[in-house]
N, CA, C and O atoms as a printed pandas DataFrame, in Angstrom:
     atom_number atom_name residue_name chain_id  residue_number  x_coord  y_coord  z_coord
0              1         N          UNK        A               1   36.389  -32.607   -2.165
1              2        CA          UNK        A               1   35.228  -31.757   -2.295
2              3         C          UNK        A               1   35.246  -30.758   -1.149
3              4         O          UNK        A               1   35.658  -30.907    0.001
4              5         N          UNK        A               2   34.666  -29.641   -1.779
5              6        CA          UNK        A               2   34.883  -28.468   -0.982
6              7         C          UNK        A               2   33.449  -28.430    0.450
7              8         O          UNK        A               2   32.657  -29.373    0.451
8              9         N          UNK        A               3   33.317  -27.504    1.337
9             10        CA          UNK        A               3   31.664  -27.330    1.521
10            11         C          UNK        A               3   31.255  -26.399    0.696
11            12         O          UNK        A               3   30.087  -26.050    0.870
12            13         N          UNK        A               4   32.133  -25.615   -0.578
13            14        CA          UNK        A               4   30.707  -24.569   -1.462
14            15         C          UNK        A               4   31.265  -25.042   -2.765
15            16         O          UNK        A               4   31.716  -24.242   -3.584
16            17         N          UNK        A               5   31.230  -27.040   -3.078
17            18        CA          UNK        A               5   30.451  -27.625   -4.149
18            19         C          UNK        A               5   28.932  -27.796   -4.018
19            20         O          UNK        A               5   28.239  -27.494   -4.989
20            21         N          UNK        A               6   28.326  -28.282   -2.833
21            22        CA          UNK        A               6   27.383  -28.531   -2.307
22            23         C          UNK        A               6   26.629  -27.796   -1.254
23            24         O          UNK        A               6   27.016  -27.986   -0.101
24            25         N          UNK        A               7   25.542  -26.925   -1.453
25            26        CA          UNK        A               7   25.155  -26.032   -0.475
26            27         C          UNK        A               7   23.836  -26.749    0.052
27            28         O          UNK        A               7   23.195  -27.224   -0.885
28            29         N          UNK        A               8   23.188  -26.980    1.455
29            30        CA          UNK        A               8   21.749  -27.288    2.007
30            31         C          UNK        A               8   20.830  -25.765    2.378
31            32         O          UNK        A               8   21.052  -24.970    3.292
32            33         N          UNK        A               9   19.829  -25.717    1.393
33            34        CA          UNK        A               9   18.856  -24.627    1.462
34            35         C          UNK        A               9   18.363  -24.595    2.582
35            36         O          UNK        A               9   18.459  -23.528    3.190
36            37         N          UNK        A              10   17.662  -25.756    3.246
37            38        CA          UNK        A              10   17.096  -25.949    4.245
38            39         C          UNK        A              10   17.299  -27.337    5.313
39            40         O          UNK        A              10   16.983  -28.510    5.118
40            41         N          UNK        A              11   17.897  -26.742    6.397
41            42        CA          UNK        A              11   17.446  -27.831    7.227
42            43         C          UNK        A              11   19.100  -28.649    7.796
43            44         O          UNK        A              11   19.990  -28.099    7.148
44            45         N          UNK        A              12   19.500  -29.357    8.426
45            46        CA          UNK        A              12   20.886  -29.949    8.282
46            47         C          UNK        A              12   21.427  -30.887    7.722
47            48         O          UNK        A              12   20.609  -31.701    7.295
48            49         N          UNK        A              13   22.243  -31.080    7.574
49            50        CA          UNK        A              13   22.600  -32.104    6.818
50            51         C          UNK        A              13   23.951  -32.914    6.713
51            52         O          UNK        A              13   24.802  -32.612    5.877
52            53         N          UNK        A              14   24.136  -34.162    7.775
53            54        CA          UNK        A              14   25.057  -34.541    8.057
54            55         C          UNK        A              14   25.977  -34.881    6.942
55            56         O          UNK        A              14   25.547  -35.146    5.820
56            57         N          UNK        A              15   27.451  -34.875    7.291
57            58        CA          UNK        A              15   28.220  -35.058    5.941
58            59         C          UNK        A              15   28.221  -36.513    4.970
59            60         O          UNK        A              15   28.644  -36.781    3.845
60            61         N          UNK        A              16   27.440  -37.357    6.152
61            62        CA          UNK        A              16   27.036  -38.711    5.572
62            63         C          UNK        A              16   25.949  -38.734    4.424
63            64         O          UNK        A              16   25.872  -39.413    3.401
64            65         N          UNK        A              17   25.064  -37.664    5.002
65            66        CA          UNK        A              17   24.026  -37.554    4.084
66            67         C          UNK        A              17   24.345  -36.616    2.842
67            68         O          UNK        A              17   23.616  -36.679    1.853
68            69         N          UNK        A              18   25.604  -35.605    2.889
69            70        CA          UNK        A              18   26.111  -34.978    1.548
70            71         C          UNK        A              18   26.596  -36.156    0.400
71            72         O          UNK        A              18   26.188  -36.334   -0.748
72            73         N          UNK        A              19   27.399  -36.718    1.011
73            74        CA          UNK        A              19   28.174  -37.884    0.397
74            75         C          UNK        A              19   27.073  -38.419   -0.168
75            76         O          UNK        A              19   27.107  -38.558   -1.391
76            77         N          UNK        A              20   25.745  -38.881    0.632
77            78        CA          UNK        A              20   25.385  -39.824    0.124
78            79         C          UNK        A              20   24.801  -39.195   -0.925
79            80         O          UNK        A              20   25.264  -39.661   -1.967
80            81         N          UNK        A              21   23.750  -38.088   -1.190
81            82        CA          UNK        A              21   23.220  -37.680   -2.370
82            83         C          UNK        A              21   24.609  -37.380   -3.374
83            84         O          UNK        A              21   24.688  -38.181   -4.305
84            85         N          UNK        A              22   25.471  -36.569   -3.328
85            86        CA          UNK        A              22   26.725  -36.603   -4.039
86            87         C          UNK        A              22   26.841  -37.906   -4.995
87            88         O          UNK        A              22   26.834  -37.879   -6.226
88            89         N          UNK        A              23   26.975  -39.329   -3.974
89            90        CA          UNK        A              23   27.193  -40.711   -4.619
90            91         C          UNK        A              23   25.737  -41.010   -5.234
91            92         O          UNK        A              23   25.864  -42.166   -5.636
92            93         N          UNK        A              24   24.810  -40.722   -5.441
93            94        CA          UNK        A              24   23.845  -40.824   -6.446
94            95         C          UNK        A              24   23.689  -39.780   -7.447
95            96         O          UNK        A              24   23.156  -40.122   -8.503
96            97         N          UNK        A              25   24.055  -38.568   -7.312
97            98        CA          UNK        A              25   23.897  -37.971   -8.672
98            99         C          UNK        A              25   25.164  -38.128   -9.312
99           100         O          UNK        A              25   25.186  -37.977  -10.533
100          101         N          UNK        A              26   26.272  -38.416   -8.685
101          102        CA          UNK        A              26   27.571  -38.922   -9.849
102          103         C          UNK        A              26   26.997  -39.796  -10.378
103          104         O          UNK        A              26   26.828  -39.685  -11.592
104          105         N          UNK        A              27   26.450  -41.057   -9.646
105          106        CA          UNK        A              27   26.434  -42.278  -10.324
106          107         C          UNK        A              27   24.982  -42.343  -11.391
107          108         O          UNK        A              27   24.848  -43.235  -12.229
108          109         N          UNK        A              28   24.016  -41.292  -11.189
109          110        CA          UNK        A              28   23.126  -41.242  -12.805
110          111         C          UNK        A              28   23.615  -40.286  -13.168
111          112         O          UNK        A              28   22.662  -39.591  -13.520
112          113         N          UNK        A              29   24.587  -39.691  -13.348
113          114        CA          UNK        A              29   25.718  -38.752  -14.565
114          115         C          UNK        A              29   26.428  -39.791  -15.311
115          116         O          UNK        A              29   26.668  -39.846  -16.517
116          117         N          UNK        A              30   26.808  -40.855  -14.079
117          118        CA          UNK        A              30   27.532  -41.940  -15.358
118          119         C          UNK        A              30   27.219  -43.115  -15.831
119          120         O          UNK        A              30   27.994  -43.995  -16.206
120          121         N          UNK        A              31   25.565  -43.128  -15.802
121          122        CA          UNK        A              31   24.881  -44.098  -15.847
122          123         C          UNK        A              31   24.001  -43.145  -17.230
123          124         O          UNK        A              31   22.951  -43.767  -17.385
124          125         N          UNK        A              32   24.018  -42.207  -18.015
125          126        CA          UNK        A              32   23.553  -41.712  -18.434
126          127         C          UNK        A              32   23.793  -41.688  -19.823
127          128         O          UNK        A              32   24.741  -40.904  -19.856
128          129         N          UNK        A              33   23.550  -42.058  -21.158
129          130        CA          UNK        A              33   24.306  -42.061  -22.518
130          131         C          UNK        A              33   24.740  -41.227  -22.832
131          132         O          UNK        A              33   24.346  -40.307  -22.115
132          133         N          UNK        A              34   25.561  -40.813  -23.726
133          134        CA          UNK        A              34   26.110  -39.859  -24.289
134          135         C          UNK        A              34   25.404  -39.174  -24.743
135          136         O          UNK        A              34   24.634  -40.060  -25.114
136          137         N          UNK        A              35   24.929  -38.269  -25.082
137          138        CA          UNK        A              35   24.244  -37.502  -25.898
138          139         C          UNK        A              35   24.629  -36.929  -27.010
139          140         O          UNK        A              35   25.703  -36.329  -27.064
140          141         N          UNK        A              36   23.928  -37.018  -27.899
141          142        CA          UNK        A              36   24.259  -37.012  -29.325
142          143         C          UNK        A              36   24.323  -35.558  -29.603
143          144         O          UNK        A              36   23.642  -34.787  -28.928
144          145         N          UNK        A              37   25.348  -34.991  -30.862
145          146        CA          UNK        A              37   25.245  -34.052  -30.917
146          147         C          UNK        A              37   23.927  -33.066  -31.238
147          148         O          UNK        A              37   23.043  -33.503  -31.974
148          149         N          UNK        A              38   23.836  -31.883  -30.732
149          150        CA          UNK        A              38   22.506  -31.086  -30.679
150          151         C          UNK        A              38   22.958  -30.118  -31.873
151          152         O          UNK        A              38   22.066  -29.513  -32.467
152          153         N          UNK        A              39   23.907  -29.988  -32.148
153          154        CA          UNK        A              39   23.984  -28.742  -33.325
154          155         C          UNK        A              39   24.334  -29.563  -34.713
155          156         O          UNK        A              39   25.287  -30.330  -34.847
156          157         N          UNK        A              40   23.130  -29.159  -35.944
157          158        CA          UNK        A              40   22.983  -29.974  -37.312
158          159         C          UNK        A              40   23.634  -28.942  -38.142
159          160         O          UNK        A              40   22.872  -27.990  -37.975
160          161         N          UNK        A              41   24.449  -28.588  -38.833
161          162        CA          UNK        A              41   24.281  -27.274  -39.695
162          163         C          UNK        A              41   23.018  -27.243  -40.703
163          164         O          UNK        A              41   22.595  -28.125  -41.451
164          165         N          UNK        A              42   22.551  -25.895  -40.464
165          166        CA          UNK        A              42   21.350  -26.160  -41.636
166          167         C          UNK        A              42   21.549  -26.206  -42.915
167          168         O          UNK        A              42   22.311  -25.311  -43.280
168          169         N          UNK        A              43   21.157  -26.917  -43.795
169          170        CA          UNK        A              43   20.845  -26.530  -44.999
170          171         C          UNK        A              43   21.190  -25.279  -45.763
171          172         O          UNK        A              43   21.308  -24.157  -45.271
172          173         N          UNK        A              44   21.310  -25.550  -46.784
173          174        CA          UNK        A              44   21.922  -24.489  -47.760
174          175         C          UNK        A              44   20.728  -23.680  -48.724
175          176         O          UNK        A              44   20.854  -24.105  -49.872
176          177         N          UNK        A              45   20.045  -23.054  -48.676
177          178        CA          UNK        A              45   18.611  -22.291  -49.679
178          179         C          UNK        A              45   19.157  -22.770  -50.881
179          180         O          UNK        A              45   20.315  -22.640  -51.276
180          181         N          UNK        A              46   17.893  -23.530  -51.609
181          182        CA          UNK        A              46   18.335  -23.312  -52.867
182          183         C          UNK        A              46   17.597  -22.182  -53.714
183          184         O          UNK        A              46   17.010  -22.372  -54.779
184          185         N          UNK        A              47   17.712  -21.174  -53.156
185          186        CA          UNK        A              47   17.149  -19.204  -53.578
186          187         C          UNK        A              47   17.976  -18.699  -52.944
187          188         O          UNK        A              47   18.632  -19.223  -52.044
188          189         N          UNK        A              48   18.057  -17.323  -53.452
189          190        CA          UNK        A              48   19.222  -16.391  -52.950
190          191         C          UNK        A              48   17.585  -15.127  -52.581
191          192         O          UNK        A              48   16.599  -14.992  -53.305
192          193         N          UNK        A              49   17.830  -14.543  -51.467
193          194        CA          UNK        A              49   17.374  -13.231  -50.896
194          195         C          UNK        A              49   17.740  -12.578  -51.492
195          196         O          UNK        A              49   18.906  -12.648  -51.880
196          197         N          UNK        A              50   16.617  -11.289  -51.977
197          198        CA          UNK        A              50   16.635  -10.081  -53.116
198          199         C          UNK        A              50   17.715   -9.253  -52.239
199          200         O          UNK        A              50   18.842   -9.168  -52.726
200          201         N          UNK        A              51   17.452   -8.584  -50.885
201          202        CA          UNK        A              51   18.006   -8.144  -50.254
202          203         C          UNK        A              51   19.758   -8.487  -50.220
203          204         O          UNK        A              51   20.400   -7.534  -49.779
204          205         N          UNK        A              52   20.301   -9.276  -50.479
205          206        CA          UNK        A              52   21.161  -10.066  -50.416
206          207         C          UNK        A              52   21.821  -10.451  -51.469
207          208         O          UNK        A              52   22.696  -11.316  -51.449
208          209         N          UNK        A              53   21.327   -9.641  -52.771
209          210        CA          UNK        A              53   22.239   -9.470  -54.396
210          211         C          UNK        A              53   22.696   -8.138  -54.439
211          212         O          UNK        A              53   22.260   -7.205  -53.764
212          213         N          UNK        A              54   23.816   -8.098  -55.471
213          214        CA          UNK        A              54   24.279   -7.246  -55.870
214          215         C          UNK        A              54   23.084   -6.123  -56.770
215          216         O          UNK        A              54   22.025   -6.423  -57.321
216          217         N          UNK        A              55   23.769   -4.768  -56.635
217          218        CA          UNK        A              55   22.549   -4.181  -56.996
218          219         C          UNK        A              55   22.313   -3.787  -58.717
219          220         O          UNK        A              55   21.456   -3.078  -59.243
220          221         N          UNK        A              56   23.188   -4.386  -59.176
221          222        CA          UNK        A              56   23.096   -4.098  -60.849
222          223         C          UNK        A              56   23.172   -5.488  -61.321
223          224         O          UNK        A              56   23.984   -6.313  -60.902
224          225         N          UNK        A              57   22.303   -5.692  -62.194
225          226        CA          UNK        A              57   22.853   -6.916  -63.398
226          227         C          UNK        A              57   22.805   -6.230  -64.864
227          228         O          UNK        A              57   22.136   -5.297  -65.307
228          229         N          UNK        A              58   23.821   -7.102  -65.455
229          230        CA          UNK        A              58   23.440   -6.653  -67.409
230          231         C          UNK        A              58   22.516   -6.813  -67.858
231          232         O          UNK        A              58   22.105   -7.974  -67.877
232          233         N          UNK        A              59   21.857   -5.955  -68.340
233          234        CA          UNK        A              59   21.062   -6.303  -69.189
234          235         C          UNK        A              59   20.513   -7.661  -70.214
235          236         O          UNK        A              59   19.438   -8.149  -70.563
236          237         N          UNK        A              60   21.957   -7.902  -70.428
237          238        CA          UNK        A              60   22.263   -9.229  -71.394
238          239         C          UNK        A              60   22.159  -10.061  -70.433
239          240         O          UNK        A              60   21.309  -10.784  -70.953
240          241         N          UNK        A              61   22.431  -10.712  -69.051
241          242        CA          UNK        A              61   22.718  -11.860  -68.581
242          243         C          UNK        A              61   21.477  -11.944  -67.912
243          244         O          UNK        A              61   20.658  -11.117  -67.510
244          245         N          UNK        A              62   21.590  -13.490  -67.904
245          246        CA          UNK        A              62   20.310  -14.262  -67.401
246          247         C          UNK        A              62   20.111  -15.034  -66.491
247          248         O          UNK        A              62   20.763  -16.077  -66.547
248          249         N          UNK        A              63   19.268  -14.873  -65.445
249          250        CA          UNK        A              63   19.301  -15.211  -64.469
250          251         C          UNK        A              63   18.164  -15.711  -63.851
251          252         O          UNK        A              63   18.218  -16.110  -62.688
């Protein structure tokens, strides 16, 4: 580990005390479940958008 993985905003901070917060946020990163996927594909319309047809139909066909 580098010193600019870990920066102190305020105040000092011995390298005992980097390590030590370091060794607690690894260890609830891997204490943490997997997380399930976040992206569902949506659904399929069952309607089609006017905007979004062709602009002629036959006369004859039905729709």
């Amino acid at each position: 580990m580098t010193s600019a993985d870990i920066r102190v905003e305020k105040g000092l901070a011995d390298p005992e005390e980097v390590a030590a917060i370091t060794a607690v946020l690894l260890a609830r990163a891997a204490a943490r479940p997997p997380e399930a996927p976040t992206h569902r594909p949506r659904p399929r319309a069952g309607w089609r958008r006017l905007e979004r047809e062709g602009g002629f139909r036959a006369p004859h066909s039905w729709h």
